[in-house]
DRENDO-1510 file (C-alpha; in Angstrom, 1 decimal, always signed):
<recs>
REC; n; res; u; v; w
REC; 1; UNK; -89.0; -86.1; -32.3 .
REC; 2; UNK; -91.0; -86.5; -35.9 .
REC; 3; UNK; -93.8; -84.1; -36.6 .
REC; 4; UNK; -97.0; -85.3; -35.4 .
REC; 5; UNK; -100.5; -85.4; -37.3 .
REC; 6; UNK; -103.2; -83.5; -34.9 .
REC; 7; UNK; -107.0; -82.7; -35.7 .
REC; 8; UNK; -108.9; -80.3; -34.0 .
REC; 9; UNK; -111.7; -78.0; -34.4 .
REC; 10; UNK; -111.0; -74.2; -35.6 .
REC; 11; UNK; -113.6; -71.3; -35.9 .
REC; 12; UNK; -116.5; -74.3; -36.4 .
REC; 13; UNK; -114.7; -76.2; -39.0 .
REC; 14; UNK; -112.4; -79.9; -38.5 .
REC; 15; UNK; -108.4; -79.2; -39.1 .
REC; 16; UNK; -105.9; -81.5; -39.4 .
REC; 17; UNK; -102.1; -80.0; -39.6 .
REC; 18; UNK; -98.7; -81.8; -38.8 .
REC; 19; UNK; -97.2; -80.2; -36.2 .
REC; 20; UNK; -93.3; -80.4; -34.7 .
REC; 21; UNK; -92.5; -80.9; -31.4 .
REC; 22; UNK; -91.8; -77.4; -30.4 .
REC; 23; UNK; -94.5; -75.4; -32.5 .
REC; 24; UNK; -97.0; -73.1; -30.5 .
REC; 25; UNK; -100.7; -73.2; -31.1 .
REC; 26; UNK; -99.9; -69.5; -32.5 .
REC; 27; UNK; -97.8; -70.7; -35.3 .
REC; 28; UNK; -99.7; -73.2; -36.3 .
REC; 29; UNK; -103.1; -70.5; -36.6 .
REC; 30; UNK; -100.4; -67.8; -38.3 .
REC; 31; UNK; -97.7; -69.5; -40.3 .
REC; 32; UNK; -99.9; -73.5; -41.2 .
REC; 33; UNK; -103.7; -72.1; -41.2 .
REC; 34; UNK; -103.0; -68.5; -42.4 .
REC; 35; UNK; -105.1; -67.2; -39.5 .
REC; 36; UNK; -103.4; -63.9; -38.7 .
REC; 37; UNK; -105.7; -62.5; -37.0 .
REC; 38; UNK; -104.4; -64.0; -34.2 .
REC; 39; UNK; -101.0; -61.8; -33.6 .
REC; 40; UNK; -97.3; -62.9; -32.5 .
REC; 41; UNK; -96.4; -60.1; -29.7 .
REC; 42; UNK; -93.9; -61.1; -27.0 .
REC; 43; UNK; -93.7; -64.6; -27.5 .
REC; 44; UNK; -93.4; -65.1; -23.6 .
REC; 45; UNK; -97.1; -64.5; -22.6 .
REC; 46; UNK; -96.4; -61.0; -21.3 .
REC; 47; UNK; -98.8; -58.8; -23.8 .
REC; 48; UNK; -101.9; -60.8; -24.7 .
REC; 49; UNK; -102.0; -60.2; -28.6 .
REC; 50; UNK; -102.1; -63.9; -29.3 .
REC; 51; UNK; -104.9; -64.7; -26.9 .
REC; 52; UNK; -107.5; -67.3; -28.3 .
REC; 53; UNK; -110.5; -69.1; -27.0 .
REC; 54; UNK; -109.7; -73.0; -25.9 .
REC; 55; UNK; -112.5; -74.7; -25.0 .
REC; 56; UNK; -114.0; -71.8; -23.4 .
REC; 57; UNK; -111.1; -70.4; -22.0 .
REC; 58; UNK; -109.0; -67.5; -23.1 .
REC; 59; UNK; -105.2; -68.6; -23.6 .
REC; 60; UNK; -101.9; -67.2; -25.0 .
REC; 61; UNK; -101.3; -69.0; -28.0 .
REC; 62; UNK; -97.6; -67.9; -27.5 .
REC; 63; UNK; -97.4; -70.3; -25.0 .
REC; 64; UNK; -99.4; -73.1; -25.3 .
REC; 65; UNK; -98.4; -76.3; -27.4 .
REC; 66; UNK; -99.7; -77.5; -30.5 .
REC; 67; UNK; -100.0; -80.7; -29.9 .
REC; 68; UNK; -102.0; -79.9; -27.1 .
REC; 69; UNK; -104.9; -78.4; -28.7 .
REC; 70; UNK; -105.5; -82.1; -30.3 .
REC; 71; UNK; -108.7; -82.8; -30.0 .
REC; 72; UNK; -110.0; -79.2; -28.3 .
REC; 73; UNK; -112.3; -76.2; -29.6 .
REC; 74; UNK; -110.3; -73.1; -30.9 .
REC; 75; UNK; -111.7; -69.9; -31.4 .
REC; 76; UNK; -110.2; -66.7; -33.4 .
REC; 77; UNK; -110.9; -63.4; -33.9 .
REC; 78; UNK; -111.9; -64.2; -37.6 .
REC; 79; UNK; -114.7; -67.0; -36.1 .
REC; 80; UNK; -116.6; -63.9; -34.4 .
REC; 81; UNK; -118.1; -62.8; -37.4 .
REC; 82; UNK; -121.2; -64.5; -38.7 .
REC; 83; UNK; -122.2; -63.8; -42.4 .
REC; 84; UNK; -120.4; -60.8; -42.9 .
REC; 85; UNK; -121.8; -59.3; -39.4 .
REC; 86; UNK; -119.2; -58.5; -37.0 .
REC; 87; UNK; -119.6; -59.8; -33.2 .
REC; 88; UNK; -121.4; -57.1; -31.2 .
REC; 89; UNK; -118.1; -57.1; -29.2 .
REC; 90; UNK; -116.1; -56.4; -31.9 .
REC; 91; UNK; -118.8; -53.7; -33.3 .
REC; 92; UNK; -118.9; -52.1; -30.0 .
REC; 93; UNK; -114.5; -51.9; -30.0 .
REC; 94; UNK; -115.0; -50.0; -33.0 .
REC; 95; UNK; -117.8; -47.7; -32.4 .
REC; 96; UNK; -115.6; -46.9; -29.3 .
REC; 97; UNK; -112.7; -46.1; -31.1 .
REC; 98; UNK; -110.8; -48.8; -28.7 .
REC; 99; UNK; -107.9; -48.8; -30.4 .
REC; 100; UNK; -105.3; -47.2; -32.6 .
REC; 101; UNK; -102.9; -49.2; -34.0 .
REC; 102; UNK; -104.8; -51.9; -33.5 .
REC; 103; UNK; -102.5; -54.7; -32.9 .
REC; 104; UNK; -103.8; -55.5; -29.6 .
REC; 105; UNK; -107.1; -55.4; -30.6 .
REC; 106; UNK; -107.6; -58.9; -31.6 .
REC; 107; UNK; -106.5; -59.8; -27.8 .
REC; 108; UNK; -108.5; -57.7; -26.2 .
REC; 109; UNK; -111.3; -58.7; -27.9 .
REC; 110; UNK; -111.0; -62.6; -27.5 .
REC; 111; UNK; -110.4; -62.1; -23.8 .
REC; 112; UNK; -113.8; -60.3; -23.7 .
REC; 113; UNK; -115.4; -62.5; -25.5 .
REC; 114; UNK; -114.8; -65.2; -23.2 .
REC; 115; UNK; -115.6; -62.8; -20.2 .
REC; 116; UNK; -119.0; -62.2; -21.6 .
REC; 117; UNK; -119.7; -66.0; -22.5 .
REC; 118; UNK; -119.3; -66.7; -18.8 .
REC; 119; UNK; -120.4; -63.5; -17.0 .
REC; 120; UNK; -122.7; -61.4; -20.2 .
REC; 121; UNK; -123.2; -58.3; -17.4 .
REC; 122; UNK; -119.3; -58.5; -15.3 .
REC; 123; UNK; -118.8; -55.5; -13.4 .
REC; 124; UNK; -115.9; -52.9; -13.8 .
REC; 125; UNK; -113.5; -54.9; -11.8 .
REC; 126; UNK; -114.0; -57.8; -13.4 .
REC; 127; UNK; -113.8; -56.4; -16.9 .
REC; 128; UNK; -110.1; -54.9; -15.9 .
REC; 129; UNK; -109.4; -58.4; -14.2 .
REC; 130; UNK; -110.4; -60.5; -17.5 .
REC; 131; UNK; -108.2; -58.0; -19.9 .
REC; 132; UNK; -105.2; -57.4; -17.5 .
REC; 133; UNK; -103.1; -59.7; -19.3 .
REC; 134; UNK; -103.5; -57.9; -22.3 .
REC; 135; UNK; -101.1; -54.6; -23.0 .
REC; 136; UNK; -101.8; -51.7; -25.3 .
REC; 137; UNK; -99.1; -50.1; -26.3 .
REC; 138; UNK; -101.2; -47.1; -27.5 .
REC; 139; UNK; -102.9; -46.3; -24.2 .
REC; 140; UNK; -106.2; -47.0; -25.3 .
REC; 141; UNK; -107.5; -48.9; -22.0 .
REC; 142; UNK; -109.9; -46.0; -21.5 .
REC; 143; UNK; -112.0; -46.9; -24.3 .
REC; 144; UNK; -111.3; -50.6; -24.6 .
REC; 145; UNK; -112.9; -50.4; -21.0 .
REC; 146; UNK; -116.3; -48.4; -22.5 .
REC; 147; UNK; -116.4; -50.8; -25.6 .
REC; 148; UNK; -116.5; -54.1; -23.7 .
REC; 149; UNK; -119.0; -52.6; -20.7 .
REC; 150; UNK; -121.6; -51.3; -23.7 .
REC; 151; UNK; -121.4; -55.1; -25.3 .
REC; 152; UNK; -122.4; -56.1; -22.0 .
REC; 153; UNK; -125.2; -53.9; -21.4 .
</recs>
């Protein structure tokens, strides 16, 4: 199959990219847009480090198509901040030391965004529900816990 011209929105702002058949939403934000932010983990959808907002919903950019996202709403870690001002989530993951090396950060945090856009005060069990597809390999699910419950409160 020939690459195929897509548009779609990213972060608030109209994209157009040519995709191939096979690429994942991920490579097109890493490798096309230079949105690393976004990171490449397992490529399988087993750690979260590539999760993104579309249309509302947290998804594994790993997994999901390029060529689906034609047309739909995307949402990275870098369109949190607002004029230099960090998202209070993304405040709150530091002031919580919620993370070490920091490579699942970006994960963590977009899956708690879209938590919080949906449910702004979730309750314990629902905060560990919305983040359990996202792995830290550093152990830091102590304080990733804290810093998401704080943005909530």
């Amino acid at each position: 199959m020939p690459p195929k011209q897509i548009s779609f929105t990213v972060n608030g702002k109209n994209r157009e990219v040519q995709v191939k058949p096979y690429d994942t939403l991920n490579r097109v934000l890493r490798e096309y847009l230079e949105l690393t932010g976004t990171k490449r983990g397992c490529d399988y959808g087993g750690c979260g480090s590539c999760t993104v907002i579309v249309d509302s919903k947290a998804i594994y950019s790993c997994m999901y198509p390029a060529v689906k996202a034609a047309g739909k709403e995307i949402l990275t870690i870098e369109g949190l901040e607002r004029d230099g001002n960090l998202h209070p989530i993304q405040s709150a993951f530091a002031e919580n030391n919620a993370f070490q090396c920091g490579y699942c950060t970006p994960g963590f945090i977009m899956s708690a965004y879209a938590l919080l856009a949906k449910k702004p005060r979730p309750t314990k069990k629902e905060i560990v529900d919305a983040v359990s597809g996202n792995l830290c390999r550093c152990g830091t699910y102590p304080n990733i816990l804290k810093a998401i419950q704080k943005s909530s409160a």
